[in-house]
C-alpha positions as CSV (number, residue, x, y, z in Angstrom):
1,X,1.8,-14.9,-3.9
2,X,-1.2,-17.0,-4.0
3,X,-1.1,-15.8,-8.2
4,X,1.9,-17.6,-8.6
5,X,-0.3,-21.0,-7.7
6,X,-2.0,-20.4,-10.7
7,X,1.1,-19.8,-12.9
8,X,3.8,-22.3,-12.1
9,X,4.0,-25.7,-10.3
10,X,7.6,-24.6,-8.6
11,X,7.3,-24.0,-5.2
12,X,9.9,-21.8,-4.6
13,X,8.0,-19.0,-7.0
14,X,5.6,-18.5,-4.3
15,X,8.8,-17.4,-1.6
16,X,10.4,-15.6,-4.2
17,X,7.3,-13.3,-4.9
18,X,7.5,-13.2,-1.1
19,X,10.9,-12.1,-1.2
20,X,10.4,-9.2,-3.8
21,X,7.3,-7.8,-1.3
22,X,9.4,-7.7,1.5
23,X,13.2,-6.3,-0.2
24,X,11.5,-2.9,-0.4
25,X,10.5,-2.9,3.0
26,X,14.4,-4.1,4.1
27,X,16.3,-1.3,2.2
28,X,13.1,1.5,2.0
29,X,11.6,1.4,4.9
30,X,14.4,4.0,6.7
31,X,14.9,6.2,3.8
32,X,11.2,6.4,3.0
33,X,10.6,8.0,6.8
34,X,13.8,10.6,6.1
35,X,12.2,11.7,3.3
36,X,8.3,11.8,4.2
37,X,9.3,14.5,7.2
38,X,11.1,16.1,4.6
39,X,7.7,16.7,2.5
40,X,4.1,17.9,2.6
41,X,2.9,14.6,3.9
42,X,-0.8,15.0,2.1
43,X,1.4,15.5,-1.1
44,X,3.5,12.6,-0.5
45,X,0.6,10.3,0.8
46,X,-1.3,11.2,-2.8
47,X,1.4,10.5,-4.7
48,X,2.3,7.0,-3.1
49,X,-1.2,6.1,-3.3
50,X,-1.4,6.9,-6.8
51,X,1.3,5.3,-7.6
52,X,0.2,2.0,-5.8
53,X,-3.1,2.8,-7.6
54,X,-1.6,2.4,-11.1
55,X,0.7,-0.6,-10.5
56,X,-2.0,-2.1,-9.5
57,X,-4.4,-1.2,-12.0
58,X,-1.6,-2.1,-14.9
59,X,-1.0,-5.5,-13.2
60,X,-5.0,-5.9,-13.5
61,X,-4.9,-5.1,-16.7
62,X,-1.9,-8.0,-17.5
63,X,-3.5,-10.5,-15.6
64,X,-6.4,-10.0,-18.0
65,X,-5.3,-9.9,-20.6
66,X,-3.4,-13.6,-20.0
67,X,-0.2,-12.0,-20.5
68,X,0.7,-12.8,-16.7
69,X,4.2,-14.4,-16.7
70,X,5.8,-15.7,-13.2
71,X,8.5,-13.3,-13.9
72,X,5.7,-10.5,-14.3
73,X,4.3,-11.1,-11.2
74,X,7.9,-11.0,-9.4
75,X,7.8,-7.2,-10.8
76,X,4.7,-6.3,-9.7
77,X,5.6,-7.9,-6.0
78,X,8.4,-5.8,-6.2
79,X,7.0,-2.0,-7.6
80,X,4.1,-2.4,-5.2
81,X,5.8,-4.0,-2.5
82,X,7.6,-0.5,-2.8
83,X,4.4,1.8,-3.4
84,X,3.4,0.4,0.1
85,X,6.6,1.0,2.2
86,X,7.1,4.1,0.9
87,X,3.4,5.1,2.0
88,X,3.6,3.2,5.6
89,X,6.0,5.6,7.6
90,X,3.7,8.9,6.7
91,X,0.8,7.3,7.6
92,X,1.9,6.7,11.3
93,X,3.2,9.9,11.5
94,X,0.0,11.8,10.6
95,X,-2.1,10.4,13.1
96,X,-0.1,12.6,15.9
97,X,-0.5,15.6,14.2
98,X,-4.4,15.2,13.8
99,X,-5.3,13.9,17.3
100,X,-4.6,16.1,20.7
101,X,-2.2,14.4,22.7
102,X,-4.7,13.6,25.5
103,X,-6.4,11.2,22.7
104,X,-3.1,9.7,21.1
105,X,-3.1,6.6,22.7
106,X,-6.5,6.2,21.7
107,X,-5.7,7.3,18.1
108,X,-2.8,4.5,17.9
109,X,-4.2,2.1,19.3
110,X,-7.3,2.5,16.9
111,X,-5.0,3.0,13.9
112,X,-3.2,-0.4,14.3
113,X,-7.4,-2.2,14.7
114,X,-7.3,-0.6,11.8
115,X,-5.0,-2.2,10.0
116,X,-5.5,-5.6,11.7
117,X,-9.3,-5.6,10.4
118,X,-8.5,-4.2,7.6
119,X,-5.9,-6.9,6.3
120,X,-8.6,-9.8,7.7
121,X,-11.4,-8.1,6.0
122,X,-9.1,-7.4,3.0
123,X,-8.5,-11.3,2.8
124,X,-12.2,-12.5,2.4
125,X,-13.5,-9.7,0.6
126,X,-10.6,-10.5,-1.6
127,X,-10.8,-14.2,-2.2
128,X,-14.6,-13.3,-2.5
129,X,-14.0,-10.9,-5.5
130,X,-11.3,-13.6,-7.2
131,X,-13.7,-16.0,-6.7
132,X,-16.6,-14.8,-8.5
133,X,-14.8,-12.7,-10.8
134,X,-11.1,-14.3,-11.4
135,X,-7.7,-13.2,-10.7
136,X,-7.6,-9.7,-12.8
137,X,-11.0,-8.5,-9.9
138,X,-8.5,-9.0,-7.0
139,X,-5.9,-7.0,-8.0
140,X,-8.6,-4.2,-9.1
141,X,-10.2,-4.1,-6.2
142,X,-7.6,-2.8,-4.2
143,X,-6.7,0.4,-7.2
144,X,-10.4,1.0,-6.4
145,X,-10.4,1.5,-2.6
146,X,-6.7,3.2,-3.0
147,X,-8.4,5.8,-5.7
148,X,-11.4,6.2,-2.8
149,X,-9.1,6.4,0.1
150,X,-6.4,9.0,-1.9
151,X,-9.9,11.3,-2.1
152,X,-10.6,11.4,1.2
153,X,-7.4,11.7,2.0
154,X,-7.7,15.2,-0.1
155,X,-9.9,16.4,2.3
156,X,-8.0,15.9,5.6
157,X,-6.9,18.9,7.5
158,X,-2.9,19.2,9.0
159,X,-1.9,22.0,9.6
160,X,0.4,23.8,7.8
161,X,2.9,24.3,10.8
162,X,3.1,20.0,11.1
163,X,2.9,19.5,7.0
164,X,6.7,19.1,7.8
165,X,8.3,18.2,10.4
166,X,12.0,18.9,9.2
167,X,12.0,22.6,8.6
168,X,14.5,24.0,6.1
169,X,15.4,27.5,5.3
């Protein structure tokens, strides 16, 4: 959202792009957790992550090269808006199957810091980067911590009995 700032002087483009983040989230969110107990959630995790990754990285890439358009950045809003929702349900549903139950109180309770510090940290390190090194850094910075996360991520353990959690025949 704050991109469109730079791009138009109409007001209501910023709550549009605001609107194309969060329409993913209204008709994905509920489909996306049907179908991530439905899969290897490593698999599913990697593959959401690269995607993100490459949205991202493409958008980057747009922004510069000053081909940015308002109408470019309502796409982007919208294919990473849905990267990121269809990522979020398997990501809360691994935690229980890598923590004993005695600890998962605990574990969700440090998993939602998490993501508190992480969007507060997200937004200075952020406007730091766009600040020193424009527009096209911010929106590389992220495909760059998705690409290291989506390694680690590689090397975490489920096992196999809970790498699905709807068993089929």
């Amino acid at each position: 959202m704050w991109l469109m700032v730079t791009l138009t002087d109409w007001s209501a483009a910023e709550g549009l792009v605001g609107i194309a983040l969060g329409v993913p989230a209204l008709l994905l969110s509920l489909p996306a957790g049907a179908w991530s107990d439905r899969v290897d959630r490593q698999r599913f995790c990697m593959v959401w992550m690269t995607a993100s990754a490459a949205a991202l990285g493409i958008f980057a890439i747009v922004i510069g090269a000053d081909l940015v358009t308002p109408s470019a950045a309502g796409l982007a809003a919208v294919i990473v808006g849905t990267c990121l929702i269809m990522m979020q349900p398997n990501l809360n549903a691994i935690v229980p199957l890598l923590v004993p139950r005695e600890r998962l109180m605990n574990a969700a309770a440090l998993q939602n810091g998490r993501g508190q510090s992480a969007s507060f940290l997200g937004l200075a390190v952020g406007g730091l980067v766009i600040s020193l090194f424009g527009n096209a850094a911010g929106f590389g910075l992220p495909v760059l911590t998705m690409r290291y996360v989506g390694l680690a991520t590689m090397y975490i353990t489920i096992p196999l009995l809970f790498r699905k959690s709807v068993r089929t025949p």
